[in-house]
Each structure stands twice: as structure tokens, then as C-alpha cells.
N, C-alpha and C positions, 0 to 999 in steps of 0.2 A: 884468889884461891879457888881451884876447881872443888868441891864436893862429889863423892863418888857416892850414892843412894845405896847401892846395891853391889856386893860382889857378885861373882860369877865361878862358877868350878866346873870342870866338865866330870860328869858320874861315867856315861855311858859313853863310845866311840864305835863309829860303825858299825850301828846297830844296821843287821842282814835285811829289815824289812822296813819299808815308810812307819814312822808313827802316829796315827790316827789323833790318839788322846795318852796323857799321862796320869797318875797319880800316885800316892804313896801313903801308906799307912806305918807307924813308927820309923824303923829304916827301911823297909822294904818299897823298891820301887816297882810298879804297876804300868807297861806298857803295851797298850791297843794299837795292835800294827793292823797294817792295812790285808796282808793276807787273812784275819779273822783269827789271825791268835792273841794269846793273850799272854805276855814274858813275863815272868816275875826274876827281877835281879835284886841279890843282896848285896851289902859290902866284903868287898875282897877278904877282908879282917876275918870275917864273919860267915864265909862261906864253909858247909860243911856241917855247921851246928847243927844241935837238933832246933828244930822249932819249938815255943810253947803253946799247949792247947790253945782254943780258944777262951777256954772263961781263964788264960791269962793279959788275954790282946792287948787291956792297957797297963800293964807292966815290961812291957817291950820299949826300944828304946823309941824315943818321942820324937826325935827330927831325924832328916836324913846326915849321911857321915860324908865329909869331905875326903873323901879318898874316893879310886876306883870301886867300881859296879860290875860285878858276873854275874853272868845268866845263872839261876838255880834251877830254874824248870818253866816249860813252854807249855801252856795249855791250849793242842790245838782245835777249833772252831768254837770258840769263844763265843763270838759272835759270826751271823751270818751275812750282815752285810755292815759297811764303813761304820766305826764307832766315833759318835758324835760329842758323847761328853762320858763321864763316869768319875763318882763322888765317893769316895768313905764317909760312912756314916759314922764316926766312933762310938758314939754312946750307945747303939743300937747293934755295934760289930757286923756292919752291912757294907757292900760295896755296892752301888747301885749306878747302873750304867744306861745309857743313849745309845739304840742304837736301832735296829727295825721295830724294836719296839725298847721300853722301860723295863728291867731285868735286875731284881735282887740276888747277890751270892753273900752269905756266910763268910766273915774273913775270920781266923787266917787262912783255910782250905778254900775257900770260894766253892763249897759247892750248893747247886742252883735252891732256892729258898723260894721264888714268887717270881712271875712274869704278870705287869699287867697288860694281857690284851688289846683293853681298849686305847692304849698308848701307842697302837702300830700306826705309824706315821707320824708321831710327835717331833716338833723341832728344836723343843725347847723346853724347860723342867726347871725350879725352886723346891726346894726341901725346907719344911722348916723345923730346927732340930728340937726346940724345946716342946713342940706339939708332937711333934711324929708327924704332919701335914704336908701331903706332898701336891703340887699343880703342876699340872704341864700341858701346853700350848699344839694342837692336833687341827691344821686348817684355820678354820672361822671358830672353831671352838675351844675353850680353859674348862680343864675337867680336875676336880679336888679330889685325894681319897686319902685316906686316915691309914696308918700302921695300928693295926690291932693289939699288939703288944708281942704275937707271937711271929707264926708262918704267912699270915696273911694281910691285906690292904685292903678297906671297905670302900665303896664309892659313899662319897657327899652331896657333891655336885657339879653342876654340868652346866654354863652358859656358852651363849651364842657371844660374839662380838663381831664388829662391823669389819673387820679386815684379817688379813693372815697374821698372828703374832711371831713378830721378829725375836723380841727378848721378854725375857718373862722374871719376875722376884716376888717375893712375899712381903711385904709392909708392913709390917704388924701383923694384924689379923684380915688386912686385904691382900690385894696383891697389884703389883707395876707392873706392866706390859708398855710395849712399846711395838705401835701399830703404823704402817705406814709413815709419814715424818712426825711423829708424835708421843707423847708420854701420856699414858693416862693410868688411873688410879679404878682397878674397878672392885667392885663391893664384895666381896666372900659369902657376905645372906643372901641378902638379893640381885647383887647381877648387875646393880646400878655403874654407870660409867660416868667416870671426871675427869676434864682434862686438866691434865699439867704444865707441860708448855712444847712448842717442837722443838725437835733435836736440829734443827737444820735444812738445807736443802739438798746438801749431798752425803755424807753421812747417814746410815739407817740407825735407830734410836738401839739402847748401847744401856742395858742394866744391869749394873753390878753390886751384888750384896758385899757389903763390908762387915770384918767380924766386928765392930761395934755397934753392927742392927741399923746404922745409916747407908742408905743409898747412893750409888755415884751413878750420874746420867750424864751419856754425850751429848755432847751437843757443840754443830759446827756453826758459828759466823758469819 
């Protein structure tokens, strides 16, 4: 007897432009296309409503709806160049996205709240929610900085590492990169690095936070 893990539904259909990254906050789905805009679609059902403020965000509905998806509104240049990843923060009612640089909006309007800077060139970013702790991965270097509670994000700290990081998560209170064929665990105080073990030979190292705070790491044979 086959087992099926997962269904499958299609929301969207020929969407007019490549999509970069997805996401979605209640029903509402969140698409970074490749021209720099940014689609917001809701459910067919649901098209039309009014929206709620935000200090309603989490009274919205909480999964997406298996039925068709329409565009509601396109907001164009979003971003200015390919968007690489981008998160809702719920607790925090933040959208925060990957892309020439790290970029906080406001949900449900998205409008702009923080750009960090020094994240222009970043490849790669962990949040962690119950801190407000964000790192993200910029060449040779993992740089921390804290959500202040309001508008803004403080720098913590700043290490060096011996390679470009490929994938990056938070550990608890460290943080997993994955450097060249490798896993390593490096220290959040001081900068200390461990290894963990390699991902393989072909394969690049592969980390993925799970909502149980456990780690999944590739690794090939």
C-alpha cells in the first residue's frame, strides 16, 4: 500500500511573471517575482473584503484555503534586485525578506519598517522568534543583531569564519552554518567554531530549522 505524505492543490495558475520566493501570512499569499514586484493574492471566496487593521493580524484566517487565488494588488519594486528568501514573522507582524539586502515591512500593509545595511550581500539569514535574534551570513563573515522591540534592529556581533557560508540556523543560542563540505556549530559569545560532521562530497551542506527547534542536515554518501 502506497502512502501519500502530502497533498498537493494548485492556489495560483499562470502567474505573468517567474517566482523568485513565496510566502504567506493567514490566507493571504505573498509572491516575489522576478521583475521586483511583489503580488499579493487572496482566495477567490475572499476577494473584495475589506482587510483587517493590523493589530488584527492574528485573528485572520491561519492556513491557506484550498480553492483558487486572485491577484488583490501588485506592489511594484519591491525589491531591486532577485529575491532570495523572505519570512513572516507573526508574533512580531513583520515580513522580512532576502534580497540586495535584509528588509523589514509591516504586515498586513507591508509598508517599509527597517533596512539593515550591513546585510547588502547576505546569502543567507535565521531568525529566531522567541529572541527577536536575527544572523545572517555576508562572504567570510556571520553578523547578529537583536529587534529592539520597536522600528528598529541593534548590532551584537560580528565574527570572521574560515569560508563563504552556504546555509545558516540558530541552535539554541548558537548558531549552524554550513561551510564548504561541512557542518559546524559556531559560538554566539565568542566566535568559537566546532565541527559537526561533513555533508558529503557532492552535495553543499543543507540547514534546515524544524518547528520543533531540531535541526535537519544534508548529507550525501
Amino acid at each position: 500500500m502506497v502512502h501519500s505524505a502530502y497533498d498537493s492543490f494548485q492556489l495560483v495558475n499562470n502567474s505573468p511573471t517567474k517566482i523568485d520566493a513565496i510566502e504567506s501570512y493567514g490566507a493571504t499569499l505573498l509572491l516575489a517575482c522576478s521583475d521586483g514586484s511583489l503580488k499579493i493574492y487572496v482566495p477567490e471566496s475572499s476577494a473584495g473584503e475589506i482587510r483587517p487593521p493590523t493589530s488584527d493580524f492574528h485573528l485572520q484566517a491561519s492556513e491557506l484555503k484550498k480553492e483558487p487565488y486572485v491577484l488583490e494588488r501588485t506592489i511594484n519594486g519591491f525589491s531591486k534586485k532577485p529575491m532570495l528568501a523572505m519570512e513572516v514573522l507573526k508574533s512580531r507582524e513583520l515580513l522580512l525578506s532576502l534580497s540586495e539586502s535584509i528588509a523589514f515591512h509591516r504586515c498586513p500593509n507591508l509598508e517599509m519598517l527597517a533596512v539593515i545595511t550591513k546585510a547588502k550581500g547576505a546569502n543567507a539569514y535565521s531568525w529566531d522568534e522567541r529572541r527577536g535574534f536575527l544572523c545572517f551570513a555576508r562572504q567570510k563573515r556571520v553578523c547578529i543583531f537583536r529587534h529592539d522591540g520597536g522600528r528598529g534592529f541593534v548590532e551584537v556581533k560580528e565574527f570572521g569564519v574560515p569560508d563563504t557560508v552556504k546555509s545558516i540556523s540558530w541552535c539554541g543560542e548558537n548558531i549552524c552554518i554550513g561551510i564548504r563540505r561541512e557542518y559546524m556549530i559556531l559560538n554566539a559569545t565568542n566566535g568559537a567554531l566546532s565541527e559537526v560532521f561533513p555533508s558529503g562530497r557532492i552535495a553543499p551542506p543543507l540547514v534546515v530549522s524544524l518547528t520543533s527547534g531540531e535541526l535537519l542536515l544534508g548529507k550525501v554518501i
